[in-house]
C-alpha positions in Angstrom: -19.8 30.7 -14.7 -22.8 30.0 -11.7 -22.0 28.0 -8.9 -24.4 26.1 -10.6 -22.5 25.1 -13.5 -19.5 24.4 -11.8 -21.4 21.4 -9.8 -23.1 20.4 -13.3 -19.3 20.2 -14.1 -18.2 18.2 -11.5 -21.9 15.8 -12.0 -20.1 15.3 -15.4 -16.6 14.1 -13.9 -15.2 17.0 -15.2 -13.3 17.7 -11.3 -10.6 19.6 -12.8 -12.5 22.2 -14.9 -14.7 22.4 -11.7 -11.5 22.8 -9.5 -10.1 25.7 -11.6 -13.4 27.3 -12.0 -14.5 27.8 -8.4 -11.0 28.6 -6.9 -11.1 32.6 -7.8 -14.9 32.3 -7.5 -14.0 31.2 -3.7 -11.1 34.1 -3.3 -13.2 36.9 -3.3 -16.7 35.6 -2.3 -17.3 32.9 0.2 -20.6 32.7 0.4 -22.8 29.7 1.7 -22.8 28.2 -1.8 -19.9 29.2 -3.0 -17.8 27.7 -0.1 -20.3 24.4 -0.4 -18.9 23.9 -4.1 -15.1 24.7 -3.2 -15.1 22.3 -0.3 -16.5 19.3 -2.4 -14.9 20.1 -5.6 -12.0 20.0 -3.4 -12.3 17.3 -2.0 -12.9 15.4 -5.0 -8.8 16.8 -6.3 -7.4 15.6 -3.1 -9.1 12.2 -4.1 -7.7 12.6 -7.6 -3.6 13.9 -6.2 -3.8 10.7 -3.7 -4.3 8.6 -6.4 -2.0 10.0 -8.7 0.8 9.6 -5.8 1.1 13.8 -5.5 1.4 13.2 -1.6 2.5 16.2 -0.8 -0.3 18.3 -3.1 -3.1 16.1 -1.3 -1.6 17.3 1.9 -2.0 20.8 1.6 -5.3 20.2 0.1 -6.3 18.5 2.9 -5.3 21.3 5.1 -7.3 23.9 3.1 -10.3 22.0 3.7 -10.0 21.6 7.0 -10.2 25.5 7.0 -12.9 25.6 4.3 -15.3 23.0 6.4 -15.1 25.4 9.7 -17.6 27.8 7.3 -20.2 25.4 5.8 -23.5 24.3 7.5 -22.7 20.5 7.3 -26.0 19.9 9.2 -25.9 15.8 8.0 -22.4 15.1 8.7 -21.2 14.7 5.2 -18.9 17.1 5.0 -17.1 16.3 8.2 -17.9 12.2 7.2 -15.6 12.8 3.9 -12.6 14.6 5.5 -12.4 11.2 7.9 -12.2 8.8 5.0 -10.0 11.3 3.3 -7.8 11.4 6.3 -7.9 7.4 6.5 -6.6 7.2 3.1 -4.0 9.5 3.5 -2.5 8.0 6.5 -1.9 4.9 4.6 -0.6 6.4 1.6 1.6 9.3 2.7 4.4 8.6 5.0 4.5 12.4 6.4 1.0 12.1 7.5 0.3 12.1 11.1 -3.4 10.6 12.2 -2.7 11.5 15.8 -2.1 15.4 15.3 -5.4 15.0 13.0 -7.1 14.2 16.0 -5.6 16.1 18.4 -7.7 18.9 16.7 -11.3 16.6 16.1 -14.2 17.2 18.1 -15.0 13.7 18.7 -18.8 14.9 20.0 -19.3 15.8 16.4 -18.9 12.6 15.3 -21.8 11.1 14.1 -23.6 7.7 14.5 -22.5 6.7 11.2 -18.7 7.6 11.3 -19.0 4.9 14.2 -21.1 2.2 12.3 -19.4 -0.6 11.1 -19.3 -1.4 7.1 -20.6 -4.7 4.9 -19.2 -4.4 1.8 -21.5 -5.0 -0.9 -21.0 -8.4 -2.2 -20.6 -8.8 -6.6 -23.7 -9.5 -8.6 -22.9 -13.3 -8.8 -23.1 -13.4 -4.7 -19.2 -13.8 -4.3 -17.3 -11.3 -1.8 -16.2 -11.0 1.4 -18.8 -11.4 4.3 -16.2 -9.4 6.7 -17.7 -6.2 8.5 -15.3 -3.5 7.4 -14.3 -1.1 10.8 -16.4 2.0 11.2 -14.1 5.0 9.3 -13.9 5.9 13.3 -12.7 3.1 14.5 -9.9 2.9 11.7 -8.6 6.3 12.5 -8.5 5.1 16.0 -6.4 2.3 14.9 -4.2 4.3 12.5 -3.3 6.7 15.6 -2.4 3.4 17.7 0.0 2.4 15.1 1.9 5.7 14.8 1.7 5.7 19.0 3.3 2.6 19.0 6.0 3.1 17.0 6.5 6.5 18.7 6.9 3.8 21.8 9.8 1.3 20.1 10.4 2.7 16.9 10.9 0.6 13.8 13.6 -1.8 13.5 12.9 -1.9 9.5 13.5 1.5 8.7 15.9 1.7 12.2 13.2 4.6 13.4 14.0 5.1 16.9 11.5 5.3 19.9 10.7 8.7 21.1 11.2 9.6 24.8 8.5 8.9 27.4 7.0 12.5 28.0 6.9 12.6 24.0 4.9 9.3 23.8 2.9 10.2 27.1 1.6 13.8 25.1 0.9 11.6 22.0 -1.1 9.4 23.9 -3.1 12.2 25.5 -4.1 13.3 21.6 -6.0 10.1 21.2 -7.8 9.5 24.9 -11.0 11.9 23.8 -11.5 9.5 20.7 -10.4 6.1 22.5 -12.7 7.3 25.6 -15.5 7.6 23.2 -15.1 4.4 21.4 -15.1 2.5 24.7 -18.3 4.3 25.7 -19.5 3.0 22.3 -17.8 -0.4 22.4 -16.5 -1.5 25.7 -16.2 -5.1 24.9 -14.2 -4.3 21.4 -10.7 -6.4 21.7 -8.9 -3.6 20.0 -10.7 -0.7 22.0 -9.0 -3.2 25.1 -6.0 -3.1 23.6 -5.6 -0.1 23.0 -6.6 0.6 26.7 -3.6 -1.9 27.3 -1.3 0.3 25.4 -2.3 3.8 27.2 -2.1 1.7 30.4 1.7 0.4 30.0 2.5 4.5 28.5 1.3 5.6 32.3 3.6 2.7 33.8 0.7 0.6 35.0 2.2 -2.0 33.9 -0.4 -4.7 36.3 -3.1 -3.2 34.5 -2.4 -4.0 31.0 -1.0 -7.6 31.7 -4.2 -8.5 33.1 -6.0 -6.8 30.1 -3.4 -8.9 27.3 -4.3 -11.9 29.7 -8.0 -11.6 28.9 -7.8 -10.9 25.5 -5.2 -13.5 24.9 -8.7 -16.5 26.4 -10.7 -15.6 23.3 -8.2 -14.1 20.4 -4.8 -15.4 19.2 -3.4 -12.1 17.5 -0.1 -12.3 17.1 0.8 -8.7 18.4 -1.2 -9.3 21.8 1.4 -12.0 22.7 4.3 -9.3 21.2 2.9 -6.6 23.7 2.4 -9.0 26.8 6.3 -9.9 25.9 7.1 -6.2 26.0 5.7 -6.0 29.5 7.4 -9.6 31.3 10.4 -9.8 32.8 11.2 -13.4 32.5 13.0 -14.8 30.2 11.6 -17.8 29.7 8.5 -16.1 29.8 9.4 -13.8 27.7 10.3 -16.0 25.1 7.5 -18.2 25.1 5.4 -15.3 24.4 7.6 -14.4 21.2 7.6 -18.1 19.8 3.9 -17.9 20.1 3.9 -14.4 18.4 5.8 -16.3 15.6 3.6 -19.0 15.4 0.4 -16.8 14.7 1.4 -14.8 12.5 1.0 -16.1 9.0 2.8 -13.6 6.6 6.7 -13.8 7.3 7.5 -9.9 7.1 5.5 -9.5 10.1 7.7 -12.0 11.8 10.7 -10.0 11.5 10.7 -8.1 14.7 9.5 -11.1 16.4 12.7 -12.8 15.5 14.4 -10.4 16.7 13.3 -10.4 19.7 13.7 -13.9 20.6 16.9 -14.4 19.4 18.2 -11.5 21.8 16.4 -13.7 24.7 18.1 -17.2 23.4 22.0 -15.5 21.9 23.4 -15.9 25.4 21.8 -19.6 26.0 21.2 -21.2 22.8 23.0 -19.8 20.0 22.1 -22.5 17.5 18.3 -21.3 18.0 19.6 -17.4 18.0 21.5 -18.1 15.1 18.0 -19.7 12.9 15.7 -16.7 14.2 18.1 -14.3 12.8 18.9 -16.4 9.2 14.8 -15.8 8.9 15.2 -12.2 9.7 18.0 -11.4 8.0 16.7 -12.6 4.7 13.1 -11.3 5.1 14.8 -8.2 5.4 16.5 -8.5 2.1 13.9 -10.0 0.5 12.1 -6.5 1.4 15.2 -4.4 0.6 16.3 -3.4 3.9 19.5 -3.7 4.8 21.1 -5.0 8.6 20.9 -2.7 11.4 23.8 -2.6 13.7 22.7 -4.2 16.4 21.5 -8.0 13.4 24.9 -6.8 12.6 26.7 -7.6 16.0 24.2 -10.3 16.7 25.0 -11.9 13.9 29.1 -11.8 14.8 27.9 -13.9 18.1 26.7 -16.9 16.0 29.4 -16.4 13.7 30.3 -20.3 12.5 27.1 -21.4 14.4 24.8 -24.0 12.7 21.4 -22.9 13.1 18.8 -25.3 13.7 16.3 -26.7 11.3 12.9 -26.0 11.0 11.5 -28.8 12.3 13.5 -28.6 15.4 12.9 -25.1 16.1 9.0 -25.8 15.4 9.4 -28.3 18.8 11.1 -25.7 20.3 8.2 -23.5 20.4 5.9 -26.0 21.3 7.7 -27.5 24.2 8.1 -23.5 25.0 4.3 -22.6 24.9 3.6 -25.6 26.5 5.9 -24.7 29.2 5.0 -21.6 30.1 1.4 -21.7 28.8 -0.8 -19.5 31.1 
């Protein structure tokens, strides 16, 4: 079988056959086209094994064609465009996948114009569909790395992942600058390229800096997580707490809140254990609702309010707005 035929294959759907074809084609001859068709009819298995759920297959595809694409001419960028969407959809899918060791190893300056240009999806025939802008596949890579950085930074109360130490998260963050650096050369003004400026800011202990960035987002964007972050960085309580209720407030899907919670009913168990004692009723049965089960410290927490009556919805609904009002900056 011709190189030839084995596209012809793959033009017919036919990715397996294709697959199988070129792989001892590709072992002892990897020539210009040969190597062209083993990348792509690759890539379109990894595809396939992601789909399928055969994480850990996709993975070491992935890996092989990260080899593979370091011999073909991808002159237009398609070659290198594909292993960023592939490595998108792997981060969400497979657990074990880490974005920021992916680009640790990227040459951002090979990126092209197009990995950075934002999306419209297509709408249906009948004119319906979302009007949103989907992120360049750039930009969500950049985002998928923040979210594994940040957890490196406090862990994961769901899963009770604990936080890495500093030096850790500091060479983490160092993988990442060459694309963030790039994407605020591109994008200065982008509220999650100042975030994430925030976030590389408070890893370097300049803490000033990234209040004052959280404090100009916060004018023109009411993201929950921006008032979660400037909370990470205050020291007063009161403060503090206002910050969370309004974390809580502006976030609309409950499981989200969870962490919030948390949070503010360690600031109120010492001070207001009816308040403490509501926060964690949410959390504790979001979490269940989820299938997680208490950590040790909801555990402890939750012997503190032991016999407490929480307080009502309504009345904790006051309490955060006589809270933001409060403290409101």
């Amino acid at each position: 079988m011709t190189v030839k035929e084995i596209f012809e294959l793959r033009k017919q759907g036919r990715i397996e056959e294709a697959y199988e074809a070129i792989r001892p084609m590709y072992a002892v001859h990897q020539g210009k086209y040969t190597t062209l068709c083993m990348f792509w009819t690759a890539n379109d298995i990894l595809k396939k094994r992601i789909k399928e759920r055969r994480l850990d297959e996709a993975e070491k595809i992935f890996k092989a064609l990260l080899r593979v694409l370091l011999n073909i001419e991808d002159k237009d960028g398609k070659a290198l465009s594909s292993i960023l969407y592939d490595a998108v959809t792997l981060d969400k899918e497979s657990k074990s996948f880490c974005m920021l060791d992916f680009v640790e190893q990227l040459k951002v300056e090979k990126l092209s114009d197009e990995d950075w240009k934002d999306l419209t999806p297509c709408p249906s025939p009948n004119g319906e569909g979302s009007k949103y802008t989907i992120p360049s596949v750039a930009q969500q890579m950049l985002t998928c790395a923040f979210h594994e950085l940040q957890e490196q930074m406090y862990g994961d109360f769901m899963t009770k992942k604990a936080p890495l130490s500093h030096d850790e998260v500091m060479a983490s963050s160092l993988k990442v600058m060459p694309l963030l650096q790039e994407a605020m050369r591109r994008n200065p003004r982008d509220k999650h390229n100042q975030r994430y400026i925030a976030v590389v800011y408070t890893i370097m202990g300049e803490r000033d800096k990234a209040v004052d960035i959280y404090h100009h987002l916060l004018k023109r964007s009411h993201d929950s997580y921006l008032y979660a972050e400037l909370a990470e960085l205050t020291d007063d309580p009161g403060q503090k707490a206002a910050l969370y209720c309004q974390a809580i407030q502006n976030q609309r899907q409950e499981k989200f809140r969870t962490g919030y919670r948390l949070e503010l009913a360690q600031l109120l168990i010492e001070r207001d254990k009816p308040r403490a004692a509501h926060e964690l009723q949410k959390c504790v049965a979001t979490r269940k609702a989820l299938g997680y089960h208490n950590t040790r410290d909801i555990e402890l927490m939750l012997q503190q309010v032991a016999g407490i009556q929480p307080t009502t919805d309504a009345e904790q609904q006051d309490f955060y707005r006589k809270m933001t009002e409060k403290y409101r900056n």
